[in-house]
MOPAC internal coordinates of N, CA, C and O (Angstrom, degrees):
PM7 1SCF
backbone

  N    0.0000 0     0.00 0     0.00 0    0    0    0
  C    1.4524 1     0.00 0     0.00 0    1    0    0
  C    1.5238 1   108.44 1     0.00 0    2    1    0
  O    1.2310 1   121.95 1   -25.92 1    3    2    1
  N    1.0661 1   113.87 1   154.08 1    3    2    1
  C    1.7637 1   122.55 1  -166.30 1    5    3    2
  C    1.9232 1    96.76 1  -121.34 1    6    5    3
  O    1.2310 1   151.57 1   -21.63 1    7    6    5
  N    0.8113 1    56.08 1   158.37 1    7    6    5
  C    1.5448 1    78.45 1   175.78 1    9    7    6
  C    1.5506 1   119.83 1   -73.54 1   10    9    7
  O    1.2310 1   117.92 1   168.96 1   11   10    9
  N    1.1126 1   121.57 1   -11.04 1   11   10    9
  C    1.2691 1   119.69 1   171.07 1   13   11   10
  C    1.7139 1   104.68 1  -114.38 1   14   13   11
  O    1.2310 1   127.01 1  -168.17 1   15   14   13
  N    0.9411 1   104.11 1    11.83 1   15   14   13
  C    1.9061 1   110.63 1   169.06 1   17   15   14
  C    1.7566 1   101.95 1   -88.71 1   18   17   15
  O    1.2310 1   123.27 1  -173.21 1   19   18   17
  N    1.2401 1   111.34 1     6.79 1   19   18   17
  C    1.5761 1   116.23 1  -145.97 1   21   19   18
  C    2.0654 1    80.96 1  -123.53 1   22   21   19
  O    1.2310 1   119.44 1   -80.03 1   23   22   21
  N    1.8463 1   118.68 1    99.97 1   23   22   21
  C    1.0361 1   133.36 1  -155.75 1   25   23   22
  C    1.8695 1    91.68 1  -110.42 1   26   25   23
  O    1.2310 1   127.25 1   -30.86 1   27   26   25
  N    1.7881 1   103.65 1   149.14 1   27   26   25
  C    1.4809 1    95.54 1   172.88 1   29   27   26
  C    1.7037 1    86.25 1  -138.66 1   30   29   27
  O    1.2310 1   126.73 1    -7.74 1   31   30   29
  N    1.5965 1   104.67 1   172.26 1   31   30   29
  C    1.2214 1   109.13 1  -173.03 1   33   31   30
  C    0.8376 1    96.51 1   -70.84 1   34   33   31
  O    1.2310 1   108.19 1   -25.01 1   35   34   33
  N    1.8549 1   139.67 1   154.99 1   35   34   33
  C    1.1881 1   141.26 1   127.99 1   37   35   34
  C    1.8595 1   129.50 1    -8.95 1   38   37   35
  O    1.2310 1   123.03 1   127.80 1   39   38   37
  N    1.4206 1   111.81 1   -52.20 1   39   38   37
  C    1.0417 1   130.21 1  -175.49 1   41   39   38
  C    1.4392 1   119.44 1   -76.03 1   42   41   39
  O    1.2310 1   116.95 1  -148.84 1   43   42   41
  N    1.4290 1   123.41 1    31.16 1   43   42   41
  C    2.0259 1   102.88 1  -164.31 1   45   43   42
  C    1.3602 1   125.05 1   -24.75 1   46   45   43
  O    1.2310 1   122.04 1   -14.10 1   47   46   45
  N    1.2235 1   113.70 1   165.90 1   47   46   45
  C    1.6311 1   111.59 1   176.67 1   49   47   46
  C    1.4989 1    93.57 1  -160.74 1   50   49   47
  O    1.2310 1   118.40 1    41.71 1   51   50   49
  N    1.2653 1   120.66 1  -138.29 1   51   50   49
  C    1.7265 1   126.18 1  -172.83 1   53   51   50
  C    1.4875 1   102.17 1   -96.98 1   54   53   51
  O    1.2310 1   120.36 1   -42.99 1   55   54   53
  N    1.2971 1   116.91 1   137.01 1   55   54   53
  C    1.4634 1   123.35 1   176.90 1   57   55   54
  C    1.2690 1   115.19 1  -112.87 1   58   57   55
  O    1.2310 1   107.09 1   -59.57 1   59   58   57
  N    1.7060 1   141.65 1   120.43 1   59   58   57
  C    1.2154 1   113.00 1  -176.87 1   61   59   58
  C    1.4198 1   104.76 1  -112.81 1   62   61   59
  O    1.2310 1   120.47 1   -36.76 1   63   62   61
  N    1.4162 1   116.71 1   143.24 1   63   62   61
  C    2.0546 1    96.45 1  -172.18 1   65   63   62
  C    1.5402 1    76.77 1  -128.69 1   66   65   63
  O    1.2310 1   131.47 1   -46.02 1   67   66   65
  N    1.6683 1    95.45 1   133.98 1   67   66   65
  C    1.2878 1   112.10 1  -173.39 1   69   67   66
  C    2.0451 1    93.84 1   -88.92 1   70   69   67
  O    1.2310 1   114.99 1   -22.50 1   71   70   69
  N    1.1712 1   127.10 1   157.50 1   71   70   69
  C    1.4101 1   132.38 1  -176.41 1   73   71   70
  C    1.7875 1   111.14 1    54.40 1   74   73   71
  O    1.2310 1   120.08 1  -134.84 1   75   74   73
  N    1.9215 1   117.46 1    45.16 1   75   74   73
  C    1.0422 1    82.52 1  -174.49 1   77   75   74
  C    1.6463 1    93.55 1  -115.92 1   78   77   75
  O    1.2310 1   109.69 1  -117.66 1   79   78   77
  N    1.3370 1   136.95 1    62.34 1   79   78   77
  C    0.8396 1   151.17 1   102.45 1   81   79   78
  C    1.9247 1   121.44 1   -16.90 1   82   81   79
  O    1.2310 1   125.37 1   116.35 1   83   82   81
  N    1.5243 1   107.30 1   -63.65 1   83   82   81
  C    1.4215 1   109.41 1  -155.61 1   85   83   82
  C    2.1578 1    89.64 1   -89.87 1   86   85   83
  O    1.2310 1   128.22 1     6.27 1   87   86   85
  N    1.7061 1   101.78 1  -173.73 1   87   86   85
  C    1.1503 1   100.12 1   167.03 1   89   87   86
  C    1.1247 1   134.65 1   -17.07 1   90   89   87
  O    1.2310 1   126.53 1    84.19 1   91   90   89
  N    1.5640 1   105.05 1   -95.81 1   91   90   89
  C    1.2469 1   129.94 1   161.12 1   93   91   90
  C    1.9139 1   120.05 1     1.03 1   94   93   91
  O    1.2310 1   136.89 1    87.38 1   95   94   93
  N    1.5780 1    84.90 1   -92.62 1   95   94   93
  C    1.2623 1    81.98 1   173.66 1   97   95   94
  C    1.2067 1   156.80 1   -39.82 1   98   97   95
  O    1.2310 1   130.81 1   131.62 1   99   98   97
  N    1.3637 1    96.74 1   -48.38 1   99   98   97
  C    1.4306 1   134.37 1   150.53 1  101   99   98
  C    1.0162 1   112.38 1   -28.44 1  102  101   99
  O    1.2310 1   105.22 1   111.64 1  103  102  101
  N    1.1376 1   144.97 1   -68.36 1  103  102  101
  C    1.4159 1   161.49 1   144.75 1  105  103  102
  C    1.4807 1   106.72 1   -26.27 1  106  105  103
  O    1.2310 1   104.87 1   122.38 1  107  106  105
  N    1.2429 1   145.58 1   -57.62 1  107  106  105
  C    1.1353 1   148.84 1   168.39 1  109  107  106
  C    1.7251 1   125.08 1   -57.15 1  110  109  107
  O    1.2310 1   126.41 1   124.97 1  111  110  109
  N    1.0565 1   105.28 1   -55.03 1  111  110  109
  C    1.5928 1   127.31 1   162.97 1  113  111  110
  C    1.9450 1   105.77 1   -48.31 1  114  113  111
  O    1.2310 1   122.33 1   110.27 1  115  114  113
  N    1.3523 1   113.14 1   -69.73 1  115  114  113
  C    1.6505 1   101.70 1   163.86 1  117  115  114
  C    1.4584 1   135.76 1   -56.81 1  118  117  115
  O    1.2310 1   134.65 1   146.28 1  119  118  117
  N    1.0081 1    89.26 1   -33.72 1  119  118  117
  C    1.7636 1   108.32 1   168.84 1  121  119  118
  C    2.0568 1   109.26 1   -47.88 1  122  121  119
  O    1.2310 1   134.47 1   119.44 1  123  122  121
  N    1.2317 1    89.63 1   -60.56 1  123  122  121
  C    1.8017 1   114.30 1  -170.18 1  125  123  122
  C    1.8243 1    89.25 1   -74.17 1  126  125  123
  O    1.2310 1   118.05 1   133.62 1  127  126  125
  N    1.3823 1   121.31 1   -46.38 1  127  126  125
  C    1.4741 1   113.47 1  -171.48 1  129  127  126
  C    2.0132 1    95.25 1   -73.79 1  130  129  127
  O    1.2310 1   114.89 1   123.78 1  131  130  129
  N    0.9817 1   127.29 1   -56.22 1  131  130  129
  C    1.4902 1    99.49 1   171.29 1  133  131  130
  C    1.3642 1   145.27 1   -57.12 1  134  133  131
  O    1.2310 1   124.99 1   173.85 1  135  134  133
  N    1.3365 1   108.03 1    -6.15 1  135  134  133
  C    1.1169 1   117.10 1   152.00 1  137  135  134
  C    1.2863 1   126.88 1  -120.65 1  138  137  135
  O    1.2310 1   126.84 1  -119.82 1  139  138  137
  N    1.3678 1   104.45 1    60.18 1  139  138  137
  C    1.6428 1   145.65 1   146.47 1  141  139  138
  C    1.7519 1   113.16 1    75.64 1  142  141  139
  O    1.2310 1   124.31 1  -168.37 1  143  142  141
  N    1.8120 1   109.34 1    11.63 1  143  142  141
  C    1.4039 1   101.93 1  -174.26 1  145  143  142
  C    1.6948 1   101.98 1   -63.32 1  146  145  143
  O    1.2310 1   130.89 1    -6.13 1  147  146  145
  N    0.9415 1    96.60 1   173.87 1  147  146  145
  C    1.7035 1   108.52 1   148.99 1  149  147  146
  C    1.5798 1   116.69 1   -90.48 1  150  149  147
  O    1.2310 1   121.87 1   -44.87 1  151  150  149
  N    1.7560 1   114.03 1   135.13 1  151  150  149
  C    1.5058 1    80.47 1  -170.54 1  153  151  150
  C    1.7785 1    91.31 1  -122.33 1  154  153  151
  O    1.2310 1   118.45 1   -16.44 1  155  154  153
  N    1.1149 1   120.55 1   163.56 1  155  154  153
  C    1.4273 1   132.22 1   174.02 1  157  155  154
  C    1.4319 1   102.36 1  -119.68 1  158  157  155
  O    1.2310 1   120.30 1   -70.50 1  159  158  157
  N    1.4460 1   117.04 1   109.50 1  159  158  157
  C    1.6349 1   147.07 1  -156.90 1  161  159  158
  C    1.4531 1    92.48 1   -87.54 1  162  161  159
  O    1.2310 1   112.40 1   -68.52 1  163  162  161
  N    0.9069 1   131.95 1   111.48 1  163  162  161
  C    1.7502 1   139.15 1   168.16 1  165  163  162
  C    1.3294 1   109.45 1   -98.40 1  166  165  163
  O    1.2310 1   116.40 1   -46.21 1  167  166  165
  N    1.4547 1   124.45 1   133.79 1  167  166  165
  C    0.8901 1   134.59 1   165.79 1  169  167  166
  C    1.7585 1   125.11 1  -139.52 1  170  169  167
  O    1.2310 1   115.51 1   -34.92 1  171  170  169
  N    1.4209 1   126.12 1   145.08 1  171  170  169
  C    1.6881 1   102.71 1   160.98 1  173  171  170
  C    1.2030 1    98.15 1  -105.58 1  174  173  171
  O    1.2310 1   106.77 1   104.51 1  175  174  173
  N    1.1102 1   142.23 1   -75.49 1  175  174  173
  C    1.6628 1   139.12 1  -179.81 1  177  175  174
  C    1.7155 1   144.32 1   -78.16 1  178  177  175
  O    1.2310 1   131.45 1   161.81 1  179  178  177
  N    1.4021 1    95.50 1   -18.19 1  179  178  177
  C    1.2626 1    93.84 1   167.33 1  181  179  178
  C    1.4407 1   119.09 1   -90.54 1  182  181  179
  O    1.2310 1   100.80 1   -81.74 1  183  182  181
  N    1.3874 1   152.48 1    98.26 1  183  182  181
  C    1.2350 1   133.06 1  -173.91 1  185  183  182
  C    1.6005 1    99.18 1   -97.30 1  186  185  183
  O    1.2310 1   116.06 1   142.75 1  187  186  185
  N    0.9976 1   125.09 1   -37.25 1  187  186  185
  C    1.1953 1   111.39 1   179.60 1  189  187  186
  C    2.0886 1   129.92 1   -70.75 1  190  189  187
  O    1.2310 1   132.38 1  -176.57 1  191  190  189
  N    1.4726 1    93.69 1     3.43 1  191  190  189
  C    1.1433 1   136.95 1  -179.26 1  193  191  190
  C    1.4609 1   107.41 1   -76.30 1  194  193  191
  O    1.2310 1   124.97 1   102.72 1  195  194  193
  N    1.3527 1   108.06 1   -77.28 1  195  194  193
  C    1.1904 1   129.38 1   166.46 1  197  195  194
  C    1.6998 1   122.07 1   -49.92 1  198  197  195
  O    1.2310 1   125.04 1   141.11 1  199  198  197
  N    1.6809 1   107.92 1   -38.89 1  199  198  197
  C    1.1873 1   101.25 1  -173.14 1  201  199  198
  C    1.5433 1   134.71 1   -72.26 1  202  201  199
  O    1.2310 1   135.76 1   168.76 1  203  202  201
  N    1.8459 1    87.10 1   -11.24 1  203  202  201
  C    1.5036 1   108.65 1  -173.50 1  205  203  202
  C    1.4792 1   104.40 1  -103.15 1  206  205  203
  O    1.2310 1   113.87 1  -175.02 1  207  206  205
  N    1.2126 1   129.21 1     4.98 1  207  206  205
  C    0.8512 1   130.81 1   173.93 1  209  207  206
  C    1.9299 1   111.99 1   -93.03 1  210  209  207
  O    1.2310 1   140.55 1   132.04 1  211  210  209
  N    1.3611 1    77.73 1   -47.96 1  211  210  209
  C    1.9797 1    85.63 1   163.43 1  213  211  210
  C    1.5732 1   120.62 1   -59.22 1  214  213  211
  O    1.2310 1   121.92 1   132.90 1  215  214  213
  N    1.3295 1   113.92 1   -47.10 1  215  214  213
  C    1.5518 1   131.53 1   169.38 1  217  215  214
  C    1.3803 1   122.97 1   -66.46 1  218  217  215
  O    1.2310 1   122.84 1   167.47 1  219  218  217
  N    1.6235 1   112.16 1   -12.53 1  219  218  217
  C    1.5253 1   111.25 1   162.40 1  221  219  218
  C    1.8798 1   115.53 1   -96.93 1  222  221  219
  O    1.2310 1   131.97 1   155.77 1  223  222  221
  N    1.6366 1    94.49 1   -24.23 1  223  222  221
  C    1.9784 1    97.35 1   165.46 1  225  223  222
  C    1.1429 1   110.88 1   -74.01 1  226  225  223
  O    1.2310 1   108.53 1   119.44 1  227  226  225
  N    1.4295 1   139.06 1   -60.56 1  227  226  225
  C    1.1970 1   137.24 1   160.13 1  229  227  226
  C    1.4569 1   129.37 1   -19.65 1  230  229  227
  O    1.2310 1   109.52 1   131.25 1  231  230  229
  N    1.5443 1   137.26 1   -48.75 1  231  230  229
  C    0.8992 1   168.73 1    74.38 1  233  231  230
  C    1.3775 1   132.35 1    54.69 1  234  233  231
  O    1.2310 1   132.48 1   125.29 1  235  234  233
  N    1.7861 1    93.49 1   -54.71 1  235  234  233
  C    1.8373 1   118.18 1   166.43 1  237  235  234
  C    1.4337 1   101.67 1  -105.83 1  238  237  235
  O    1.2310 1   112.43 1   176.26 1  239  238  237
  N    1.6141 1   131.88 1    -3.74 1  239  238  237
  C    1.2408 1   126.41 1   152.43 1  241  239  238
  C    1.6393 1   111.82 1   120.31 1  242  241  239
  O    1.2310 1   133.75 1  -158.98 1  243  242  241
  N    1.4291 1    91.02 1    21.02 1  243  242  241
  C    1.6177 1   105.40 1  -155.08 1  245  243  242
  C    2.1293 1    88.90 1  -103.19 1  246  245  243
  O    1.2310 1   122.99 1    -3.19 1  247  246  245
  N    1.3736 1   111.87 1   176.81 1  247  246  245
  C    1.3091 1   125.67 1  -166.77 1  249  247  246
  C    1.6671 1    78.25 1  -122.78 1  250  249  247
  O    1.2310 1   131.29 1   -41.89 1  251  250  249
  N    1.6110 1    95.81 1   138.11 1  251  250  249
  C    1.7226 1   126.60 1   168.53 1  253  251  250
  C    1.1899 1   115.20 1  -172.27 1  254  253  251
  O    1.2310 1   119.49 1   -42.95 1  255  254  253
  N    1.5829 1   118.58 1   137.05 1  255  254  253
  C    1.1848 1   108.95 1  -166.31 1  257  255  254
  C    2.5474 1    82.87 1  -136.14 1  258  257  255
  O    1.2310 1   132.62 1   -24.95 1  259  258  257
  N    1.1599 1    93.23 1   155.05 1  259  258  257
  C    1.5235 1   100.41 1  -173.81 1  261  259  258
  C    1.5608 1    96.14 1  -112.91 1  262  261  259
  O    1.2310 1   132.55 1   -52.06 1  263  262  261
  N    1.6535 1    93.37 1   127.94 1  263  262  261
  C    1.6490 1   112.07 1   171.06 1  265  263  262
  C    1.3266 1   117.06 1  -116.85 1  266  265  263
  O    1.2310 1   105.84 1   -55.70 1  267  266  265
  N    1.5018 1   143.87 1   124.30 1  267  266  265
  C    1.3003 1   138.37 1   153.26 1  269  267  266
  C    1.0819 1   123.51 1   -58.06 1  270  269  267
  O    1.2310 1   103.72 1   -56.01 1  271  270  269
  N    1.6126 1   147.57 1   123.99 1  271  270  269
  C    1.1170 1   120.16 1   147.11 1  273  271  270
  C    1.7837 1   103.33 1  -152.72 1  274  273  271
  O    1.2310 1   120.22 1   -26.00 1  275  274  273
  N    1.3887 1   117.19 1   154.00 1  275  274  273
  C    1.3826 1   121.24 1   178.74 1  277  275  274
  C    1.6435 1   112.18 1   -88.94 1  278  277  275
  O    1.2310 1   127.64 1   -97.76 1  279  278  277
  N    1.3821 1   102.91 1    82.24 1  279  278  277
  C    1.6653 1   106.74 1  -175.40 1  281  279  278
  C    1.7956 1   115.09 1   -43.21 1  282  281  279
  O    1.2310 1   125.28 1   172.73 1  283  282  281
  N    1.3417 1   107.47 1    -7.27 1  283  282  281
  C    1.6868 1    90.85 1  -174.81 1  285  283  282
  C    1.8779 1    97.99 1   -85.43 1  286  285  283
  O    1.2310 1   115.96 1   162.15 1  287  286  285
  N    1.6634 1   125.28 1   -17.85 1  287  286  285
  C    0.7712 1   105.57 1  -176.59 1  289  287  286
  C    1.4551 1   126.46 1   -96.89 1  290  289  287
  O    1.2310 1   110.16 1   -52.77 1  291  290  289
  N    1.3112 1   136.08 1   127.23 1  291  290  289
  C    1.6425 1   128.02 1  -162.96 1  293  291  290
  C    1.2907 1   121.32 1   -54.10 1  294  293  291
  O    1.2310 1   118.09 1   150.51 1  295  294  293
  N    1.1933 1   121.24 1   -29.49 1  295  294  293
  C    1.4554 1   116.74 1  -172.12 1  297  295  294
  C    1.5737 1    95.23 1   -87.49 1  298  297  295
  O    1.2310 1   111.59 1   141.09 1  299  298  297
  N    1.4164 1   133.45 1   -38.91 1  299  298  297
  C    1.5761 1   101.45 1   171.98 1  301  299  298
  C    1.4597 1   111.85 1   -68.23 1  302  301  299
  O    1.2310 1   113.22 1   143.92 1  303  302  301
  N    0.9594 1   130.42 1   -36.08 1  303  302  301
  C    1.6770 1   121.83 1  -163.25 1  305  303  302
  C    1.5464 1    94.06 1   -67.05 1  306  305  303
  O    1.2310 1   115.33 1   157.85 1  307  306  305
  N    1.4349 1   126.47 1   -22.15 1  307  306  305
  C    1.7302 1   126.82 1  -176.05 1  309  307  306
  C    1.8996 1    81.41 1   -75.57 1  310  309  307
  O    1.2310 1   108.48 1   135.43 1  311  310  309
  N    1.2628 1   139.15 1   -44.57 1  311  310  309
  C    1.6373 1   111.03 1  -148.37 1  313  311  310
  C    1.5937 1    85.81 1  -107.63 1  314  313  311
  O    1.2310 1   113.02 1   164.03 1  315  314  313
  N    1.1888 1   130.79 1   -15.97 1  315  314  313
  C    1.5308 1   107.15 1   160.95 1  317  315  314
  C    1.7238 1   103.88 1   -41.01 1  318  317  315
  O    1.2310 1   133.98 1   112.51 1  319  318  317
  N    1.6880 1    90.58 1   -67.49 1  319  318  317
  C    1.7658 1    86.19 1  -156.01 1  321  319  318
  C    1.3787 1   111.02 1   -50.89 1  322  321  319
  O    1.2310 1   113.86 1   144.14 1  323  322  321
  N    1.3499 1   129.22 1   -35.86 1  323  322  321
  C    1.5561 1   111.82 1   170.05 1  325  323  322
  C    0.9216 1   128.67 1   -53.38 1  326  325  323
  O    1.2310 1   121.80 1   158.11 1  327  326  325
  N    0.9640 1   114.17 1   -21.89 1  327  326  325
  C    1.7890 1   102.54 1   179.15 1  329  327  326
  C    1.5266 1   110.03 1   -66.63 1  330  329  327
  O    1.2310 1   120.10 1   180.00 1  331  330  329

């Protein structure tokens, strides 16, 4: 698969990529911030991971904001989603 097989809605809105602290995400999270989402940077352990990942969207002019939370436990994955 190529990278341009890789489709986004027309419409951006808020993106949240859970682990984008590590590679991956990282990669996903800029991807979605250049094409203009807002992204909400999830992380459980890397924060400094995450933070540079926010500080490189920010940066190219894009909106990201960094959230902690340990998705195995329910009550954070309940106050992620509020936010």
């Amino acid at each position: 698969m190529s990278e341009t097989d890789f489709s986004l809605p027309a419409s951006p809105g808020t993106a949240l990529v859970t682990g984008a602290g590590g590679r991956i995400g990282a990669a996903i999270a800029a991807r979605l911030a250049a094409a203009g989402y807002a992204v909400v940077v999830h992380y459980r352990g890397s924060e400094n991971g995450a933070a540079g990942v926010r500080d490189t969207i920010v940066g190219k002019g894009g909106r990201a904001e960094v959230l902690a939370a340990d998705l195995a436990r329910r009550e954070e994955r309940a106050r992620l989603m509020e936010r």
